[in-house]
Each structure stands twice: as C-alpha cells, then as structure tokens.
N, C-alpha and C positions, 0 to 999 in steps of 0.2 A: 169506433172504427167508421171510416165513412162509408156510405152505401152509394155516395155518387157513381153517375156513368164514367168509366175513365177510359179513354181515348191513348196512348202513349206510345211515345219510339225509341227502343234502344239503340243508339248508334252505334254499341260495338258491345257483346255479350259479357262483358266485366261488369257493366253499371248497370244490371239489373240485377237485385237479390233473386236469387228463383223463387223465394216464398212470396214475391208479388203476384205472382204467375196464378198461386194456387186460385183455381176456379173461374179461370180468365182464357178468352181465345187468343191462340197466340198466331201470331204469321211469321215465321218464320223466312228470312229475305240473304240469300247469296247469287244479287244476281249474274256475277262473273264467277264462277259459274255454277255450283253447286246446287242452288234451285232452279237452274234454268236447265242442267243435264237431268235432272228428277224428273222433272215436268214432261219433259220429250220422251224419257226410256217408258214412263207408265202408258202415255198416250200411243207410244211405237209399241205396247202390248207386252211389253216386259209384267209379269206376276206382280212381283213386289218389289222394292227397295231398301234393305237391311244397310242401315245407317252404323258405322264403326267409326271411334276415335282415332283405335290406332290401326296400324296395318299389320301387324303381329296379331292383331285379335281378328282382323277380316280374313286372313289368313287360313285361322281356323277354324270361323265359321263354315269357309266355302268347304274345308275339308269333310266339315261334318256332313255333310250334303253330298250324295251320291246320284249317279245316270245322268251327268253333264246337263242338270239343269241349271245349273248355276255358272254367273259370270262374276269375276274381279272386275271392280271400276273404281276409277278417282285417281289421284295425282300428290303430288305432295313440291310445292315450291311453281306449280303449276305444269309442271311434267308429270307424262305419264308413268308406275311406278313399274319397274323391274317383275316381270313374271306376271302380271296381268293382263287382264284379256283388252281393257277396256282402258282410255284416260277420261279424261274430263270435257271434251269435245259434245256437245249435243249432236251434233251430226254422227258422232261415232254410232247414236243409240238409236237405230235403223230397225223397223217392222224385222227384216230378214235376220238382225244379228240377234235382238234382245226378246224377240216375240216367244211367249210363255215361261223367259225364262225368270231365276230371282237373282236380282244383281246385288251383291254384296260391296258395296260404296263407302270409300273412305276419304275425303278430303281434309286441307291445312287447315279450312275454317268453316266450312258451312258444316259440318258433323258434329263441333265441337259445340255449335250454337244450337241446333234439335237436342244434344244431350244436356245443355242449360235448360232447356224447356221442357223438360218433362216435365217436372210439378204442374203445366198446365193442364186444365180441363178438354183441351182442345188445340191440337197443333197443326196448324194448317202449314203447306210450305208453296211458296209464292214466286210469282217472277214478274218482267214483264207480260210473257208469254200466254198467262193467264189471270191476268189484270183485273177485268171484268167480273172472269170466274169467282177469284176473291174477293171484290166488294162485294158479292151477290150475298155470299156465303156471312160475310161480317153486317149485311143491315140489320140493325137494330139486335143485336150484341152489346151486352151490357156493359162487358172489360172487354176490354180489346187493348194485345201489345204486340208493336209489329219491332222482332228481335233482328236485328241489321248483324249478317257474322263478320261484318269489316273485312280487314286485310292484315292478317299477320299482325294483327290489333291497333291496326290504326283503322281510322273511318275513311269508310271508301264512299265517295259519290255516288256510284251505280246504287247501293243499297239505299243508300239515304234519299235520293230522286223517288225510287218506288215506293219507300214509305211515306215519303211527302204525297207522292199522285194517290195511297191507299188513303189517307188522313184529309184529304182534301174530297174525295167521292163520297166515302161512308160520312162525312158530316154533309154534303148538300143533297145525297140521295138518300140518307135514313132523317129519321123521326125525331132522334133523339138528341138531346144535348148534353157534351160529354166534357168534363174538366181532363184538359190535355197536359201534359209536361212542355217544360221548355223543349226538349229534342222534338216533340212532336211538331208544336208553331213549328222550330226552325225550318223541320224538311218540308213541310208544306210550304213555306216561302221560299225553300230551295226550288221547289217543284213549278211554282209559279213563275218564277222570275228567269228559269231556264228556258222558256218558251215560248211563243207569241201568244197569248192568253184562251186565244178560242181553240189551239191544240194542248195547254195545259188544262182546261177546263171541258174539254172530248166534244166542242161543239164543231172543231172539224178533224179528221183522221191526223193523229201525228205521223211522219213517216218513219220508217227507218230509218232509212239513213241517217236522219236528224238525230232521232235518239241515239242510234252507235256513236255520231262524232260527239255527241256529250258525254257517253259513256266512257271512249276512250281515254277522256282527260281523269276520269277515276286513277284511283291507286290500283286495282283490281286491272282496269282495261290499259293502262300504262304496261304493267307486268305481263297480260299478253300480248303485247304491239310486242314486246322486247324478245317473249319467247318464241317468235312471229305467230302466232295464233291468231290472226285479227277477225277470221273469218267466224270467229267464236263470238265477237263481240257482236257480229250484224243478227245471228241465230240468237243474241237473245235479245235483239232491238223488235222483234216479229211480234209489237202489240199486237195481244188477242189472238195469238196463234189458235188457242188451244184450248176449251173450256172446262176443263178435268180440272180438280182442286186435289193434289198432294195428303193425306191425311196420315200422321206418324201414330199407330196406334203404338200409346206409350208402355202398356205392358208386355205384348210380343212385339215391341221394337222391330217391327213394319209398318213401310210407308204404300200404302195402296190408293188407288181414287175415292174420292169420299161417294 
C-alpha cells in the first residue's frame, strides 16, 4: 500500500469507494447550496447541524426532540419541503431564526455526500464562504479528499471551482508534496483558467460578483436562476465571509464548528 501524500477530488460522490476515505481528511463541497447554508446557520449561532438522507428520517429525528429547539431545513429538487420550518436559502439562517437552535437538514445531494464520508478520519464541510478557513485547517494533511456532492449526479461547476481553488492553495501554501488524481489536476485548471490569474491565485480580492456569474453557469446555479433563487447564488459568492470550519462528528452525526 502506498504511504504517499495524496491530494484528490471527487467530482461527484459515486467515484469514490468510501474505503479510500478511511484515515483521510475529507472536505466535503455543496456549494449551491448545501455547505454554503451549513456554514451561515453555525456561524448565525445555530447548536448543531443533524445531517439526514431522507426526509421521513429528519422527520423523526426533529420529533424526537422536545421545547422547540429544534428546526426542519433543506429542500428537495431545490424547493423548500412541505411542513418545514426552514429551505435551503442561507439568508433563511439568521442570528434571530436559528440562534441556539439544532437544525435537522436534509438536502437532494449535499447529505447524501457527508453520509459517503463517513469512513473518514476527519470530515470537514466547505464552501466558498469559508475558503481560507479550509485551507488553514488542510496544511500539511497527509490525505486529503475534497468530495464534490454534484447535481442530481451530474458534476456541477460550482463544486468543482472550489475544489480546484482548495487543490491549488493547499499545494503552494503547505510543505508538502502530494500525488493527486486526474479529478484533482482537472479542477485546479478549472480553477485557474476561470479567472484573471492574480484573483485565481488570492494575490488580488476576487469579487463577487465575478464568482456568482461563473457559478451561475453551474448545473446547481442553472437550477436556481430557473427556481428564481438567484440571490442564493451571490450569498454563496461572499469569499471568506466566515472563518468557522463545519466539522460532521461521524459517530453522533453532528455538524458543529471545529
């Protein structure tokens, strides 16, 4: 078995066995929107984040749970679902709505991609939003796999840009040298070649704006232009909003700040 550094990007949670995973930090990446409504409801003061597949199961989690500290959140087709409190909007997850509470979150793909990842050692969950945050946490990490939850299992560019901007920092700002996968090269040359080089490479601020109109041409930000959600897409363009790191502790299946 090899003991190299391995560096790697799944571009859509099918093409990773999860026994790669075991003993590796993972990043976990939905950035329309799944990790990018994570990142907002912990930092707006939300407890924790109880990640569900299905919505039958989130269901009765929240039941299990008494004195209304608990909210329903996520969407399913990227609507919000029926008898919940909350959809998939990061703006929905406001200091006043979510603060102390535990949000019981069920999304089409970003849930489906944390429960691939368990076997890992380490599950971080990632956005634009807290970019930085994440490289800080991956330098000089041995394995490192940033799991992309796609779209309805195709590959969405949104995901794949921030695994490339993650693949391209932790190689010029850590130490080490890491044998990567072809997914990973590619999104790194996605990541460069979407950009004028000195904002793909952080030597001047990217804006917003810039990043949302690249995001929109995703499969992920296509689907919200259509459900008009657009302003979903600029709240997760907010490089570095936010310095908190997502961490899914894998046996009580919560996501709290690391």
């Amino acid at each position: 078995m090899s003991m190299a550094n391995v560096l790697n990007v799944h571009a859509k949670p099918s093409l990773v066995d999860p026994q790669e995973l075991v003993g590796a930090t993972v990043v976990v990446v939905d950035v329309l929107r799944a990790s990018t409504t994570i990142v907002y409801a912990l930092e707006a003061g939300a407890e924790c984040v109880v990640p569900c597949v299905e919505v039958d199961e989130a269901r009765e989690i929240a039941q299990r749970h008494s004195g209304g500290q608990v909210l329903l959140g996520g969407e399913r087709n990227g609507l919000p679902i029926d008898g919940f409190d909350l959809g998939n909007s990061p703006a929905e997850y406001s200091a006043e709505r979510v603060g102390g509470k535990t949000i019981v979150f069920t999304t089409t793909n970003g849930t489906g991609a944390l429960q691939r990842a368990l076997p890992a050692d380490r599950i971080l969950i990632g956005a634009f939003v807290n970019a930085s945050a994440i490289v800080e946490q991956l330098l000089n990490q041995k394995r490192i796999h940033v799991l992309c939850a796609s779209t309805r299992g195709q590959f969405s560019t949104d995901d794949i840009l921030l695994a490339g901007m993650l693949v391209e920092r932790v190689q010029r700002q850590g130490s080490l040298l890491y044998e990567q996968n072809a997914q990973a090269i590619t999104a790194r040359e996605n990541w460069l070649h979407s950009f004028a080089l000195p904002c793909a490479l952080g030597a001047e601020p990217l804006q917003p704006q810039r990043l949302a109109k690249e995001l929109r041409k995703s499969a992920g930000g296509k689907n919200l232009v259509a459900i008009g959600m657009e302003d979903d897409i600029l709240a997760a363009s907010q490089i570095d909003r936010f310095s908190g790191v997502p961490e899914l502790d894998g046996k009580r299946l919560r996501i709290e700040l690391a």
